[in-house]
C-alpha positions in Angstrom: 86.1 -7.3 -129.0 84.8 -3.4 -129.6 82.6 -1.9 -127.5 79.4 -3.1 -129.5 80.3 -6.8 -128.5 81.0 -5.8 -125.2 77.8 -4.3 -124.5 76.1 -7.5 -126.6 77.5 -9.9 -123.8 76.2 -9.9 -120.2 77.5 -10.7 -116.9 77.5 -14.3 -117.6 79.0 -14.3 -120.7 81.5 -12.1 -119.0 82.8 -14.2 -116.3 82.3 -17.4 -118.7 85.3 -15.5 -120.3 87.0 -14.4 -117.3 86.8 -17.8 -115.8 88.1 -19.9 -119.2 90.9 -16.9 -119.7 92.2 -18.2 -116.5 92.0 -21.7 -116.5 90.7 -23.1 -120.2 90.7 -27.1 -118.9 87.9 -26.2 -116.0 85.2 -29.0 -117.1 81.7 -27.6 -118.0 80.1 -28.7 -114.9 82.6 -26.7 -112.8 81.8 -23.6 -115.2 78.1 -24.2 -115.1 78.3 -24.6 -111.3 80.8 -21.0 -110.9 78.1 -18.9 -113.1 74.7 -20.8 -111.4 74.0 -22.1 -115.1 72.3 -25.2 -115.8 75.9 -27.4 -117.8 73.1 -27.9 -120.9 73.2 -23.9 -120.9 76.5 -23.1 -120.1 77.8 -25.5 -122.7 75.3 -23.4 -125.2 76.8 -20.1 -124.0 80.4 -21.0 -124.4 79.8 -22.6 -127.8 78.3 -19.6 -128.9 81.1 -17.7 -127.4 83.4 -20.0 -129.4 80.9 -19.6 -132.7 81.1 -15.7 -132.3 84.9 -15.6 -132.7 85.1 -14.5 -128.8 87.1 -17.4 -128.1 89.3 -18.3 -130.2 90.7 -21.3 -128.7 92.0 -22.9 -126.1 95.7 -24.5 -125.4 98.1 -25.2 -122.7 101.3 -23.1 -122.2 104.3 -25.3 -122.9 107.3 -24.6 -120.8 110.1 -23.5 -123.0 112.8 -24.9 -121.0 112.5 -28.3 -121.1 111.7 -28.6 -124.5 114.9 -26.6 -125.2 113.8 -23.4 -126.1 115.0 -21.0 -123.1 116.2 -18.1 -125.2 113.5 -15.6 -126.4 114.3 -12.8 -128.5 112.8 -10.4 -129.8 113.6 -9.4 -133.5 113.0 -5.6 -135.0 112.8 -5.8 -138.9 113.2 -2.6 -141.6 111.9 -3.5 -144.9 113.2 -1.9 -148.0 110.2 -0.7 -149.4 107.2 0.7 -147.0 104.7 -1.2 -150.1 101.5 -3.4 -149.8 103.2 -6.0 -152.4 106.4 -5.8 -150.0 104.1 -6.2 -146.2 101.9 -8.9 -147.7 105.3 -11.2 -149.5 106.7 -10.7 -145.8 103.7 -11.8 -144.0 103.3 -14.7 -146.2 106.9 -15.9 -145.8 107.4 -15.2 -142.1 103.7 -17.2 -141.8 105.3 -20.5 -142.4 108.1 -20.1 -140.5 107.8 -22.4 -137.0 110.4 -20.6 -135.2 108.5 -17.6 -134.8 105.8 -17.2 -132.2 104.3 -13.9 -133.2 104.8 -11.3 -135.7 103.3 -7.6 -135.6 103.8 -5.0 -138.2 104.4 -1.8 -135.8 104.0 1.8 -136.6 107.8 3.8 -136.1 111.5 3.1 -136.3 110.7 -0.5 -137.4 108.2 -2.0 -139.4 107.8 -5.6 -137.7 108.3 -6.8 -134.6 109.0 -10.6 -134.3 108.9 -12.9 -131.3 111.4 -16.1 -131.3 112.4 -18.6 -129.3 115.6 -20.8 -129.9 117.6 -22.8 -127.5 120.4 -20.2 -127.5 122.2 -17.6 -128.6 124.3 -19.5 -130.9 120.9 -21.7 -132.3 119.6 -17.6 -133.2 122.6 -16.9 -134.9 121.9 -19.6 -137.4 118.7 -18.9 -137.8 119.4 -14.9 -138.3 122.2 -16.0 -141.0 120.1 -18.6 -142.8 116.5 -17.8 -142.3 115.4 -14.1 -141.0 117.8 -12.0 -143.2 116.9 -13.9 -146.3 113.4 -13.1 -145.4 112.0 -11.2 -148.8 112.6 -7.1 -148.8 114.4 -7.3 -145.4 116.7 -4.2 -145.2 117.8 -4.0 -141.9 117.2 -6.0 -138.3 118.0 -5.2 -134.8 118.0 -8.2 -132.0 117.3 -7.9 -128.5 117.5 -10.9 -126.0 115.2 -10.7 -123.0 117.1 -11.1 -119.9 113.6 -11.2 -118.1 110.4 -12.1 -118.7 108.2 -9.9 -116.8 104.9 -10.1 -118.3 104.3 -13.1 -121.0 100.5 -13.7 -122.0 99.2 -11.6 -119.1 95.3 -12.1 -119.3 92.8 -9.8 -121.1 91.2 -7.1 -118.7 87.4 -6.5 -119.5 
């Protein structure tokens, strides 16, 4: 969302966001009744929020622990070569891989940032030997475990 969009929405459209940011499975008569909106116009606002790319969906949080996937880590990757051809094969490869929940290419020391979580530390090692350094052009990785998780998905402030 740029500045154009943001000045394109109003209050309502505002708080329809705020409100869904913090709690996606409110029904659309609570929404309608938390913005004073009529639920045939709220529903009409939110789709249009949803048709405008604004939302881009809407999903619970799984717990990672009990479906075995306590450990996060966070992966640093150096490719060899700093080329569109190299980014794009590395994109497209780490895209289907299920283990990782977000990848960012990253200005400085390294080129990608990856987010992973495995059940532990011994589960990572198999997948570093197997999977991330066979990952095409890789040249180099660094790994860092998070010990705590002090922020994680913090809402969008607007």
């Amino acid at each position: 969302m740029n500045d154009s969009t943001t000045a394109a929405l109003d209050r309502i459209d505002l708080r329809l966001l705020r409100l869904l940011q913090a709690d996606g499975r409110l029904s659309n008569a609570d929404l309608a009744r938390r913005v004073n909106l009529s639920p045939a116009t709220c529903h009409r606002r939110v789709q249009r929020l949803f048709d405008e790319g604004l939302i881009e969906g809407v999903h619970a949080r799984v717990a990672p622990e009990p479906v075995n996937r306590a450990a996060l880590v966070i992966v640093g990757v150096v490719l060899d070569r700093s080329t569109p051809e190299s980014f794009a094969a590395f994109e497209a490869a780490v895209s289907g891989l299920g283990f990782i929940l977000d990848c960012h290419l990253v200005a400085g020391d390294f080129d990608y940032f990856l987010k992973i979580r495995v059940r532990d530390m011994a589960d990572f090692n198999r997948l570093h030997g197997t999977e991330l350094i066979a990952l095409p052009g890789v040249r180099q990785t660094r790994t860092f475990f998070v010990m705590k998780e002090v922020v994680d998905n913090a809402p969008l402030q607007f």
